[in-house]
C-alpha positions in Angstrom: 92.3 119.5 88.6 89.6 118.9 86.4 86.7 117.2 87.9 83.9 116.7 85.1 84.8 113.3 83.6 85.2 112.0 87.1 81.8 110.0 87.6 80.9 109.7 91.4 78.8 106.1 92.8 77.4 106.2 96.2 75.2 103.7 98.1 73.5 103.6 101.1 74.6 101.0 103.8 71.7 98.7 103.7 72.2 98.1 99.5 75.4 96.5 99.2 74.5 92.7 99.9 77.9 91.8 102.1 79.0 88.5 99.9 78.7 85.8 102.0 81.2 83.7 100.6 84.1 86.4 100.6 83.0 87.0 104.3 83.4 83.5 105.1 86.4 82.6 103.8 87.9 86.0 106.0 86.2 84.9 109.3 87.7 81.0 108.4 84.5 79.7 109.0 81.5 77.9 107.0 79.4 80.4 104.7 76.2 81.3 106.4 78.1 81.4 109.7 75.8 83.3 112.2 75.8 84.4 116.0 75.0 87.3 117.9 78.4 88.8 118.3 78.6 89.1 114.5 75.3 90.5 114.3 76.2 93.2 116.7 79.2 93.7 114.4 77.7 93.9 111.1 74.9 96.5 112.7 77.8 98.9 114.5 79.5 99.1 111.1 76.9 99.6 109.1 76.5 103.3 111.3 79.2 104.0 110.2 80.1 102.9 106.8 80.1 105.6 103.8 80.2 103.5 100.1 81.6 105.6 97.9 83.8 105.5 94.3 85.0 107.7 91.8 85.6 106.6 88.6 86.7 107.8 84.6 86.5 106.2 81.2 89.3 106.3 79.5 91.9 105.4 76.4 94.0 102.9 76.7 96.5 102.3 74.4 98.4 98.9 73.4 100.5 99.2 71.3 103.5 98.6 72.6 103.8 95.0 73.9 103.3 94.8 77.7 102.7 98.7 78.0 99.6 100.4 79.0 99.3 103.6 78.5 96.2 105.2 79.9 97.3 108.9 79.0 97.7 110.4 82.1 99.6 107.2 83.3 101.9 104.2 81.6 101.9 100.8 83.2 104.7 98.4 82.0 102.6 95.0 83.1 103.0 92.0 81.3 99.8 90.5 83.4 97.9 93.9 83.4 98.6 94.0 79.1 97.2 90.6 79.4 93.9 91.2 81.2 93.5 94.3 79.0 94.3 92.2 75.5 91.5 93.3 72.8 90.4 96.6 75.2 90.5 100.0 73.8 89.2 101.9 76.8 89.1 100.8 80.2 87.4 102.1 83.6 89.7 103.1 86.5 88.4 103.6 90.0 89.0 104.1 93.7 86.2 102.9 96.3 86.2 103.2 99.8 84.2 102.8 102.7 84.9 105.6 104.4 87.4 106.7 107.4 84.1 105.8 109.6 85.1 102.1 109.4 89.2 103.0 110.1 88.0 104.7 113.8 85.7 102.2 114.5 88.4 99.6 113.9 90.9 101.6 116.3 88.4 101.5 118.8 87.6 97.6 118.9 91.4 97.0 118.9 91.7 98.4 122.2 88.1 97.2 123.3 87.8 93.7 122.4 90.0 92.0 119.3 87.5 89.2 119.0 85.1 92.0 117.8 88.0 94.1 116.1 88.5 90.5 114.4 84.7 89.9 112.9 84.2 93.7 111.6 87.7 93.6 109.8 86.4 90.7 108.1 82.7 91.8 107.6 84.3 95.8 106.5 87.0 94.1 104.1 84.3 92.0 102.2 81.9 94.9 102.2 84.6 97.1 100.6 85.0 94.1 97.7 80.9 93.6 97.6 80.8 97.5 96.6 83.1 96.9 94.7 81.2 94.3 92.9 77.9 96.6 93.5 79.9 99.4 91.1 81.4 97.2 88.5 77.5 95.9 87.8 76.4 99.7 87.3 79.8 100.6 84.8 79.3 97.3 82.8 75.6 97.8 82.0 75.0 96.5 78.5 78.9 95.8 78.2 81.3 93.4 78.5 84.8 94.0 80.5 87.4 92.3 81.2 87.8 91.3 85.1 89.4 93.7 87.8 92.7 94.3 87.9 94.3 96.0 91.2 97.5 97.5 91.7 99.4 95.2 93.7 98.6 92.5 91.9 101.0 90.3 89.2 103.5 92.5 88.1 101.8 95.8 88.8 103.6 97.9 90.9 101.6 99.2 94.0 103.2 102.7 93.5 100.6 102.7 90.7 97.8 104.0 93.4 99.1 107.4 93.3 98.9 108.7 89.8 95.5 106.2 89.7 94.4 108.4 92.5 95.5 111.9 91.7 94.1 111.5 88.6 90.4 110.6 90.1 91.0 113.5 92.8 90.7 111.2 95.4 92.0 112.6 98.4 89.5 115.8 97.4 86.4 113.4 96.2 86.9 110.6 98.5 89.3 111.2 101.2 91.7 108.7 100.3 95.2 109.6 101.0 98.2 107.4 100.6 101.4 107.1 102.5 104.8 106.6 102.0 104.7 103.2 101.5 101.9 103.4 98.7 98.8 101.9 101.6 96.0 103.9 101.7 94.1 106.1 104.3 90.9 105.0 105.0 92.5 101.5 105.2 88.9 100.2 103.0 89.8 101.3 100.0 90.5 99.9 96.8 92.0 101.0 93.2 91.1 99.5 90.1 91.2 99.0 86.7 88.2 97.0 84.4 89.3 96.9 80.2 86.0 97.6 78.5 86.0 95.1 75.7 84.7 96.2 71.6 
């Protein structure tokens, strides 16, 4: 596969500001929530967490009502057609952070769940803040419509593997999906963001 319009994002551990609020709202507790335990947490993963995304820039074509048709993949979406109304190109991308995270949540779930608990929160709303942290570095000096996942509305989840293939992922990134369409590290997340004229 051709990799040279795939556009690579890393970022080391200590940039991505963990959103508070997301972080919150997964730990079912008030934002700004603090303790040692967490603290602990937050440290252990971030040894281990590896940011990174691929992404392209690409055509997408709507002509045909509720079909998008990115080239190397065709999405019948009502909502997806929707969010992408008035777009002519679109970003598509895979983030993950990393299979570092996966092993150290296999560990805590044997070792202690309250702590397997707090760093599946705090490692599922980093995941979203990078993906925040990369949208802000595509969207420089343009304006995009918001995030669309697979999974989502009416878009099918079986969308994550032609998404994927076509970013290299399992090569560039090391995500790899199963037979049910759920992706390997478990971090991970596909998307697609309409670039608006």
């Amino acid at each position: 596969m051709k990799n040279q319009d795939i556009q690579i994002i890393t970022a080391p551990p200590d940039e991505v500001e963990i959103n508070q609020n997301e972080l919150a709202a997964r730990l079912k507790v008030n934002r700004g929530y603090q303790s040692d335990a967490l603290d602990r947490c937050r440290q252990r993963l971030l040894e281990v967490i590896t940011y990174q995304c691929a992404y392209i820039r690409t055509a997408v074509d709507l002509s045909v009502e509720n079909r998008c048709d990115f080239g190397f993949m065709t999405i019948d979406s009502k909502n997806l057609y929707r969010n992408l109304n008035g777009c002519r190109e679109a970003f598509v991308m895979a983030v993950t952070t990393g299979i570092g995270v996966d092993r150290l949540l296999a560990r805590l779930n044997v070792s202690s769940q309250a702590e397997h608990f707090m760093t599946d929160a705090l490692s599922s709303a980093a995941v979203e803040s990078f993906c925040d942290y990369v949208s802000d570095k595509m969207k420089t000096g343009i304006r995009t419509a918001p995030r669309f996942s697979p999974g989502y509305g009416d878009v099918s989840i079986e969308v994550q593997k032609p998404l994927l293939d076509r970013l290299n992922a399992a090569q560039l990134l090391g995500i790899t999906l199963n037979n049910a369409y759920l992706m390997t590290p478990v971090k991970s997340i596909t998307a697609i963001m309409g670039v608006r004229q």
